[in-house]
VEXLUMBA-432299 format. One line per field, with one value per residue (C-alpha): residue number from 1; x negated, y, z. Coordinates in steps of 0.2 Angstrom, whole numbers, plus 5000, padded with zeros to 4 digits. Layout:
N
resi: NUM,...
xx: X,...
yy: Y,...
zz: Z,...
//
This chain:
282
resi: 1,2,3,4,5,6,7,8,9,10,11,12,13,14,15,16,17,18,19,20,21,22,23,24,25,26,27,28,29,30,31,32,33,34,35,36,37,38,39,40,41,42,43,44,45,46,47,48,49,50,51,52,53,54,55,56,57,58,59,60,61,62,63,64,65,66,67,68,69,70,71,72,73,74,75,76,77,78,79,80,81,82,83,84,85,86,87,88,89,90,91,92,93,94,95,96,97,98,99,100,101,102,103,104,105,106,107,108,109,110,111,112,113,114,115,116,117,118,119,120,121,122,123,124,125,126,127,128,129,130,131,132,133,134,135,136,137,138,139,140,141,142,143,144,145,146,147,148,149,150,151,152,153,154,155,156,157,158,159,160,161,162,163,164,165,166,167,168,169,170,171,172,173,174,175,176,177,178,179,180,181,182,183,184,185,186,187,188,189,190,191,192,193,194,195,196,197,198,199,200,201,202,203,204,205,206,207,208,209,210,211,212,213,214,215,216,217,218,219,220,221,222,223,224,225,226,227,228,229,230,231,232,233,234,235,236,237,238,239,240,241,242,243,244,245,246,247,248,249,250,251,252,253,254,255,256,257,258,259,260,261,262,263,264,265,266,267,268,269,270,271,272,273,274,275,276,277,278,279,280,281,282
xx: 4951,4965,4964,4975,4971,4977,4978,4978,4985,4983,4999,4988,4973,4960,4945,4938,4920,4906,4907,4892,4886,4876,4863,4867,4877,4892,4897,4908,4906,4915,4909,4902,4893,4873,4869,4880,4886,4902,4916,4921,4931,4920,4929,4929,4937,4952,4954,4959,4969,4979,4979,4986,4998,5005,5004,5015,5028,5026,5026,5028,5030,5025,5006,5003,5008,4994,4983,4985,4982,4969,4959,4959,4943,4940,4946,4944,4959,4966,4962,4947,4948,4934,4927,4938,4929,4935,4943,4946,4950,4959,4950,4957,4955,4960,4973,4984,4983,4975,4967,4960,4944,4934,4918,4911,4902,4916,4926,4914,4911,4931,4930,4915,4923,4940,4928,4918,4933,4942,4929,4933,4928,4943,4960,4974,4985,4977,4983,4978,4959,4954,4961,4950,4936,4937,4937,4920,4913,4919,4928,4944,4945,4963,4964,4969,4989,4983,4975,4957,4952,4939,4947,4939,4937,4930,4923,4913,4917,4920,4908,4922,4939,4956,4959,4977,4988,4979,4991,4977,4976,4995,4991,4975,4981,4998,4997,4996,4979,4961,4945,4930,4913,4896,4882,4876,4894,4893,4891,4910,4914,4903,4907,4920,4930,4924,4935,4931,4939,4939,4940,4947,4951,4960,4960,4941,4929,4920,4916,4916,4912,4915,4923,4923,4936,4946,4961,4977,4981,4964,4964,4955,4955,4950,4954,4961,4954,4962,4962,4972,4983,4985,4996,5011,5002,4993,5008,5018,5004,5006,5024,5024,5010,5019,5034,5028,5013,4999,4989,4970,4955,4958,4967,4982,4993,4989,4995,4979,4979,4993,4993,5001,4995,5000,4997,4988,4997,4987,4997,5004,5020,5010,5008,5025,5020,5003,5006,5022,5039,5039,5028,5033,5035,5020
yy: 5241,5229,5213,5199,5184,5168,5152,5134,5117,5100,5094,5074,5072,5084,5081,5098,5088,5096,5089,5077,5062,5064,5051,5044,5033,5042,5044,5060,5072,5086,5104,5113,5128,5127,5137,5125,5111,5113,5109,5123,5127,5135,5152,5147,5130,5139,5153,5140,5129,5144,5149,5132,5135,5149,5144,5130,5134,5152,5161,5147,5156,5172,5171,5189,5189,5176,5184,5200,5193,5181,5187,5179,5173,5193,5202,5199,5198,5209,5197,5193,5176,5172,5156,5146,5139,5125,5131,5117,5098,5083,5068,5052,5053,5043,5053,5056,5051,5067,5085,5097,5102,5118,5129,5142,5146,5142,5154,5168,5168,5170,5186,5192,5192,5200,5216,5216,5217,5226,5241,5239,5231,5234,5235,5244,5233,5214,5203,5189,5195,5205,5187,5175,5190,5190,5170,5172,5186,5175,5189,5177,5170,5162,5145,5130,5128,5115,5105,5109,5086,5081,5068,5058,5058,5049,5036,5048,5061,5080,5094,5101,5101,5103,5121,5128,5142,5157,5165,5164,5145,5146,5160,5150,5131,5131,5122,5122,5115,5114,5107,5118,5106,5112,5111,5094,5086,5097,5081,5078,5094,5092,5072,5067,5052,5042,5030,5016,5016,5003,5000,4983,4975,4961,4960,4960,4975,4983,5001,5001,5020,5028,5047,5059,5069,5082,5075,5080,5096,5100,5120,5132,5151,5164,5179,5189,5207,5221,5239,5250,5253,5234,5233,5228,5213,5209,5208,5199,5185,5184,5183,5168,5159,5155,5147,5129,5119,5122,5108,5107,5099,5080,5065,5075,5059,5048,5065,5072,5089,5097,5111,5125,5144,5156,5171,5175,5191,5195,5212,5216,5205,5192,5172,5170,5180,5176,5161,5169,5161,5160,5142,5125,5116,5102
zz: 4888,4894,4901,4905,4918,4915,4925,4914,4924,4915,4915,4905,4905,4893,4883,4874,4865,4861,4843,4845,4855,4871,4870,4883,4894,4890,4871,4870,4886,4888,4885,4899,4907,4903,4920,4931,4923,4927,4911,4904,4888,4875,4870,4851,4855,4868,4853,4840,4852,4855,4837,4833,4846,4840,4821,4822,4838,4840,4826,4810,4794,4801,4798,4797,4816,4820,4810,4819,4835,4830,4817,4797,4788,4782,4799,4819,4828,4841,4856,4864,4871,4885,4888,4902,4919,4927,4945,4953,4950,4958,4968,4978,4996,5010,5020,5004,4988,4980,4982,4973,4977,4972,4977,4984,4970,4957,4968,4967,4948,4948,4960,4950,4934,4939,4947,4933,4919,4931,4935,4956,4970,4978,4968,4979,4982,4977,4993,4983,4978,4996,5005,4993,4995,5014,5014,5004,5015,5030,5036,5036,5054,5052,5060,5047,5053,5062,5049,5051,5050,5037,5025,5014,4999,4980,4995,5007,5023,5013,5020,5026,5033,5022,5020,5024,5024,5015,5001,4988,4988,4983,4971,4962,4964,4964,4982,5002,5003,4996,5001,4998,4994,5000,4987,4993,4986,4973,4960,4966,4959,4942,4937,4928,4925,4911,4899,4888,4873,4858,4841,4835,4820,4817,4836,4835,4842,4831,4841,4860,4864,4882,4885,4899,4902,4914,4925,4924,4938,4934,4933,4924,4921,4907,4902,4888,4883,4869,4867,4873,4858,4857,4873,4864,4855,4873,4880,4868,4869,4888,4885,4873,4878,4895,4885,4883,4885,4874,4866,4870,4865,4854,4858,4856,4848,4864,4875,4880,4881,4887,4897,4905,4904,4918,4919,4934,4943,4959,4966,4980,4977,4984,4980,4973,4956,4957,4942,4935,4933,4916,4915,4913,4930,4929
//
């Protein structure tokens, strides 16, 4: 079995819906993990954005070509597409005007997935996965670059202190610096924003409804499975999918949505081709 890895960044704001109302305080929540409760995107709702994607800019009036890797009504594609978990998200703080924050936990799902699609605890050669799997073993015992200050951040004091300097922050966030939340602040992690949006006529309201939805340079990862004799049309897929952003999830005429797909290359070229080269700059 092949496999692919894939980072997506949130170039606007995203809302992937679970089709129905909440109940609740908020109208139209995003889709999530039912374990965790951490947004996700639902396999079946990443498989048809792509789809889409590659319908209408990839492959228009070539339908046998999406078909093949997609599937049609009366055959399953070649791809397997897995669901996508959120890796990290931005929040205000105090010392700067943004960070992304993660966790441990979110970390450890992402290490568990690439050894269990991978068959190895230890891939020769992966700088980037034996650094991020040292950090979670605490075997990493770098110092911070001289950045080791809590900051503050969606109004309170994080758990703990920035975190600098390691080559799989770069190769998983596209950035210098994370914070890493404790499970107490772990609500920082799960809540969204939420807007309110409304419906007039004639200048008059008519249907006030609130929605929740996932911050631009939010990132997510998932990954792509095939066959063996599929390479070709795996790699093809990587290829193109890297070429422009890719539409997710509704609200795409008021610019929700859009996103870029890197794929994630964690050999022993290091950070700089972790995300690729061949993505849209955010």
């Amino acid at each position: 079995m092949l496999k692919k890895f894939f980072i997506i960044e949130c170039l606007t704001n995203m809302h992937v819906g679970t089709g129905s109302t909440s109940g609740g305080t908020i109208d139209l929540e995003v889709q999530r993990d039912e374990t965790t409760g951490f947004p996700v995107i639902y396999a079946s709702s990443l498989k048809g954005a792509l789809r889409e994607h590659f319908e209408q800019h990839v492959y228009a009036g070539s339908q046998n070509k999406v078909d093949e890797m997609f599937g049609d009504p009366n055959t399953k594609g070649k791809l397997r597409i897995l669901q996508a978990l959120m890796l990290g998200r931005p929040v205000r703080c105090q010392e700067q005007p943004w960070i992304l924050v993660t966790m441990k936990e979110v970390l450890q799902e992402f290490v568990d997935l690439y050894e269990r699609l991978e068959g190895a605890t230890d891939p020769v050669g992966n700088t980037c996965l034996k650094g991020l799997r040292d950090f979670l073993a605490n075997k990493d015992k770098s110092q911070n670059n001289g950045r080791s200050q809590k900051i503050n951040i969606e109004g309170e004091l994080a758990s703990q202190p920035v975190l600098k300097g390691r080559s799989w922050i770069k190769c998983l966030f596209g950035t210098e610096d994370i914070v890493i939340l404790e499970k107490e602040q772990c609500r920082i992690f799960r809540e969204l924003p939420v807007a309110a949006r409304n419906h007039l006529e004639n200048g008059i309201s008519k249907n006030l409804w609130y929605e929740e939805f996932v911050p631009h340079k939010s990132r997510f990862f998932f990954a792509v499975l095939a066959e063996e004799s599929d390479e070709a049309i795996l790699e093809d897929f990587a290829k193109k999918v890297q070429q422009m952003p890719v539409q997710i999830g509704a609200n795409a005429t008021v610019g929700y949505g859009y996103t870029n797909i890197m794929e994630l290359k964690t050999g022993a070229d290091g950070a700089e081709n972790c995300t690729g080269g061949e993505g849209v700059d955010a």
